[in-house]
C-alpha positions in Angstrom: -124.6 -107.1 82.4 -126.9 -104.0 83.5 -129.5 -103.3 81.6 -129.5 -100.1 79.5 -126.1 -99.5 79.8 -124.5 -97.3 76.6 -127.9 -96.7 76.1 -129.2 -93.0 76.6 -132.8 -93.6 78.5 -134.3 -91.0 76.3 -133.6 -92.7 72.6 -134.1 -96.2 74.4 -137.5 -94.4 74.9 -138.2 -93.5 71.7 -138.3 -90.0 72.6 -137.0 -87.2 70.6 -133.8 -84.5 71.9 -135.5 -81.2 73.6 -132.7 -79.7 70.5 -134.4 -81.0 67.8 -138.1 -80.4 69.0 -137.3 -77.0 69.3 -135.5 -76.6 66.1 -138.9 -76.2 63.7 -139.9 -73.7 66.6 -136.9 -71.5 65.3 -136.9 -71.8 61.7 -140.5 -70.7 62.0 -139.4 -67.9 64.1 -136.8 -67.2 62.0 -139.1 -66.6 58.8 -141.5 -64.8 60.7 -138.7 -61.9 62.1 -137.6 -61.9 58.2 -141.2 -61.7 57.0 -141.6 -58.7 59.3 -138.0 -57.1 58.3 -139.5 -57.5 54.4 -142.7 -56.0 55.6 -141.7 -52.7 57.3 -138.7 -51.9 55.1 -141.4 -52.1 52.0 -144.0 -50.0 54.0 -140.4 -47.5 54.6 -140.4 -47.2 51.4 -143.9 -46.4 50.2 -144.9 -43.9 52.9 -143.4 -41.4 54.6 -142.8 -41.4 58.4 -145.6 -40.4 61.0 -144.4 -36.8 61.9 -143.0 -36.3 58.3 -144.4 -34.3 55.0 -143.0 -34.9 51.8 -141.0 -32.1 50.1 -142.8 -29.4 48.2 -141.0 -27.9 45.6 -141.6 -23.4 46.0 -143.2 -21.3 43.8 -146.4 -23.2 42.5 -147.1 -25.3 45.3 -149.8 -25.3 48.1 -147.1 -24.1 50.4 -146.2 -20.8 47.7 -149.5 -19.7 46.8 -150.8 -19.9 50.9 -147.8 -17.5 51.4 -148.6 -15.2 48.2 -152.3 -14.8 49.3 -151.7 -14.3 53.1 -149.0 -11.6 51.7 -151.5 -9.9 49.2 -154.0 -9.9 51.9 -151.7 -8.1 54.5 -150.6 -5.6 52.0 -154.6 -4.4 51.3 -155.4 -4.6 55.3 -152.1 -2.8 55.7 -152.8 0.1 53.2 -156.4 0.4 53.8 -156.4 0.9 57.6 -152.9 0.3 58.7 -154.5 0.5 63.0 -153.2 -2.4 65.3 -156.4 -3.7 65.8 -157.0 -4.1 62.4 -153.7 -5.9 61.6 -153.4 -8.5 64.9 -155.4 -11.5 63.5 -152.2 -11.0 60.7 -149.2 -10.8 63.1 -147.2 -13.5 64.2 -147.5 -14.2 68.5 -144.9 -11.5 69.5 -145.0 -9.2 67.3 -146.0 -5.7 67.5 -146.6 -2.8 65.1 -147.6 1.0 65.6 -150.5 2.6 64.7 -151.1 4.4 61.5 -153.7 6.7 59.3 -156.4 5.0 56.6 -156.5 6.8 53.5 -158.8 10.0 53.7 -159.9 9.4 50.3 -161.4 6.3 48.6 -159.3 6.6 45.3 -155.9 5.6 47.9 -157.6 2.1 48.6 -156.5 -0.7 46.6 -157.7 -1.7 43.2 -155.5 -4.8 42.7 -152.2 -6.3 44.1 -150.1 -8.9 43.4 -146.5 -10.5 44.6 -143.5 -9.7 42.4 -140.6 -10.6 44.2 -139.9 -13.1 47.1 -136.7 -13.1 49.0 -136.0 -16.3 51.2 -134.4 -15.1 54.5 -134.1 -18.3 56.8 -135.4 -20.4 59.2 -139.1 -20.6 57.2 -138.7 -16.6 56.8 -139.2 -14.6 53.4 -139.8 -11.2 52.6 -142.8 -11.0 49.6 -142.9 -7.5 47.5 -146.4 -7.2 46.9 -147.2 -4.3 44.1 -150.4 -2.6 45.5 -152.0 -0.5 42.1 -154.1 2.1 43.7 -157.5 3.3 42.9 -155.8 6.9 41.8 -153.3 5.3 39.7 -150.6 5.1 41.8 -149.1 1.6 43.0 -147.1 1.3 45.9 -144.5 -1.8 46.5 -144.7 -3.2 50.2 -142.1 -5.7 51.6 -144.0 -7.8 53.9 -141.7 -10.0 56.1 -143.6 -13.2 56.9 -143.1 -16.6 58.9 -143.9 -20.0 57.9 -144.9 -22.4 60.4 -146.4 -24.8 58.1 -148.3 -25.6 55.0 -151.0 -22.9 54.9 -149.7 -21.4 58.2 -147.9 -17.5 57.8 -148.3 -15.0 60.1 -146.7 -10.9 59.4 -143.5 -10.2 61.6 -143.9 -7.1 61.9 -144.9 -3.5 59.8 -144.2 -3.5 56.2 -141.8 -1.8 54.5 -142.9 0.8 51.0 -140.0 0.1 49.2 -138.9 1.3 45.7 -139.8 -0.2 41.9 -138.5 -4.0 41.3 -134.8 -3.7 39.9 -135.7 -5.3 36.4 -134.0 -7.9 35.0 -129.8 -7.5 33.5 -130.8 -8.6 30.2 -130.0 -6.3 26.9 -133.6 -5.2 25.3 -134.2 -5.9 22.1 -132.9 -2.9 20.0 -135.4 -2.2 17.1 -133.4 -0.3 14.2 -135.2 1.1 10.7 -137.0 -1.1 8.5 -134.7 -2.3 5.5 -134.8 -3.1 1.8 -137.2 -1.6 -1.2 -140.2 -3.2 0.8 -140.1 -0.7 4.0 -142.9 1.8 2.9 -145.1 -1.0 1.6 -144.5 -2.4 5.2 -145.4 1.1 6.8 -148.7 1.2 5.0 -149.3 -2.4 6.0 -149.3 -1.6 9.6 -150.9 2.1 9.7 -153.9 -0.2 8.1 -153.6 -2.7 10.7 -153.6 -1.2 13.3 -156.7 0.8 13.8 -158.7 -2.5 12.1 -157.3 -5.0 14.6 -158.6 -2.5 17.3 -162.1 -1.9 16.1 -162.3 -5.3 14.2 -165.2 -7.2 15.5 -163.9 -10.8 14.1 -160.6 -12.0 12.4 -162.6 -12.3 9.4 -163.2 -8.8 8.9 -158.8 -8.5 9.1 -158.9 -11.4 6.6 -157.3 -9.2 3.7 -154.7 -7.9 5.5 -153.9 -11.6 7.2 -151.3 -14.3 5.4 -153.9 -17.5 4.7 -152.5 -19.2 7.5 -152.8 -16.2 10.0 -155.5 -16.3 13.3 -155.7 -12.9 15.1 -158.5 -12.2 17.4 -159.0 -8.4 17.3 -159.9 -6.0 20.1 -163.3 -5.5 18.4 -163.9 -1.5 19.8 -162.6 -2.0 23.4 -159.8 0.7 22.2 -159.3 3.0 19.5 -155.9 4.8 18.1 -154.8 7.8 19.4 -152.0 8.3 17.0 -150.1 6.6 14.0 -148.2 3.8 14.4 -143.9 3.8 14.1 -142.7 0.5 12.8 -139.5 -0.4 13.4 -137.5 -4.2 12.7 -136.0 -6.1 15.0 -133.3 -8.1 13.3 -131.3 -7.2 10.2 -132.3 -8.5 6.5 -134.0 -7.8 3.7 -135.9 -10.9 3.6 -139.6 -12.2 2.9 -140.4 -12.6 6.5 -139.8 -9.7 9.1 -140.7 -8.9 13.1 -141.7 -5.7 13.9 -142.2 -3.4 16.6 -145.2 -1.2 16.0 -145.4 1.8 18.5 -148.9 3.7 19.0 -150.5 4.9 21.4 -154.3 4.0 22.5 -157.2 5.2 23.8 -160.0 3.9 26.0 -163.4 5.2 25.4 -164.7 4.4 28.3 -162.1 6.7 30.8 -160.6 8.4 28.0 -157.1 7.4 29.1 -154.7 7.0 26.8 -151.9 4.5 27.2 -148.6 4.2 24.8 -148.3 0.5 23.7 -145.9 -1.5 21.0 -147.4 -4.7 19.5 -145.2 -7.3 18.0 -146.4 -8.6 14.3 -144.7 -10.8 11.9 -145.1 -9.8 8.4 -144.4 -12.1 5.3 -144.4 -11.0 1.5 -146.7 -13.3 -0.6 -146.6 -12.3 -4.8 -145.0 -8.9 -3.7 -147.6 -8.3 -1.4 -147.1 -8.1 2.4 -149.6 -9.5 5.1 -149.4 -9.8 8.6 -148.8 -13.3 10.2 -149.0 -12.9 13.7 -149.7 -10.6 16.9 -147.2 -11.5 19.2 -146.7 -10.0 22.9 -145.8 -6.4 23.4 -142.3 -5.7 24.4 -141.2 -2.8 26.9 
């Protein structure tokens, strides 16, 4: 008989099949690729892709407040010397406006301004209404159409427009009627006091005796004085221990002698049949 024969040469050897050297090789491979899958998907997760920002929500983010300062700073270059040289650093590439007139007189310029309104329009456009309050007393409202191109990146499309007052919000005002019950003239008294001491006042401690125990009012210690008496009216029906009122004066400042019409909000509570005042809560219009 031959030698070797039904006997593979490679086992009669002692050597191993090329299949099962290889076949660590591959379950190594194998854990690697999966290690790597694990890996990326994780780091997919955690960060965001190259190219990619996250989502900033509107109004108080970076993204809002760059577009409400690049507006506000338009609508003062704009008013204050409205010349195309002037205004180019502010426009968008493209865009063009005409030449204007600065103000002849230094009480036109602008004394403060601020953003009221914001209207999105598309495509990274919005339209800001910037309320411009003039050195004469006068404010003008500005629709400034502006492009965004990025965060911190806005550019003008083009002149503004001087548009009218804000519409102001649909909902009913608060309708104030006559005070009610036995305590209304003991009420009335309460805040014709008030009044004038919580605008001369130079610490809550010298209101303390018109104050309920619990009651913290900072007062206006001089900065105005009254110009006439105040009319209290409630909001609210009821005769009960506890009130809101609407107390309508008008104020003058010393300083400029203007005189301004103003309403202040107090809460009043009886204590032993006496009334104080709890709290000096924001005017309403």
């Amino acid at each position: 008989m031959a030698r070797g024969v039904g006997i593979r040469p490679d086992r009669a050897e002692g050597r191993r099949p090329l299949g099962a050297l290889l076949r660590p090789v591959g379950r190594v491979a194998l854990w690697a690729l999966l290690g790597l899958l694990l890996v990326r998907g994780a780091l997919g997760v955690l960060g965001s892709p190259a190219g990619e920002t996250a989502a900033v929500p509107r109004g108080g983010s970076a993204v809002g407040r760059a577009d409400t300062a690049f507006a506000i700073r338009f609508a003062r270059a704009y008013l204050e010397s409205p010349s195309p040289k002037d205004l180019e650093p502010f426009l968008a590439v493209g865009a063009r406006i005409g030449a204007g007139r600065p103000p002849s007189a230094q009480g036109a310029h602008v004394a403060q301004a601020e953003v009221v309104q914001v209207g999105e329009v598309g495509d990274g456009r919005e339209i800001l209404t910037v309320a411009c309050e003039l050195r004469d007393s006068r404010t003008l409202y500005l629709a400034v159409p502006i492009v965004r191109h990025g965060a911190g990146e806005a550019a003008a499309l083009g002149a503004p427009s001087i548009v009218a007052v804000p519409a102001a919000a649909g909902a009913d005002p608060e309708r104030p009627r006559p005070i009610a019950g036995s305590g209304a003239a003991a009420i009335r008294e309460l805040v014709a006091k008030f009044v004038p001491a919580y605008l001369s006042a130079a610490s809550s401690r010298q209101l303390s005796y018109l104050l309920a125990p619990s009651a913290v009012v900072v007062p206006l210690a001089g900065a105005l004085e009254p110009a006439s008496s105040p009319k209290v009216e409630q909001l609210g029906g009821g005769e009960g221990p506890r009130r809101e009122l609407i107390a309508s004066a008008r104020i003058r400042e010393p300083a400029s002698g203007a005189v301004y019409p103003v309403a202040y909000r107090l809460r009043v509570v009886e204590r032993a049949g006496r009334w104080y005042v709890a709290a000096v809560e924001g005017a309403v219009a």
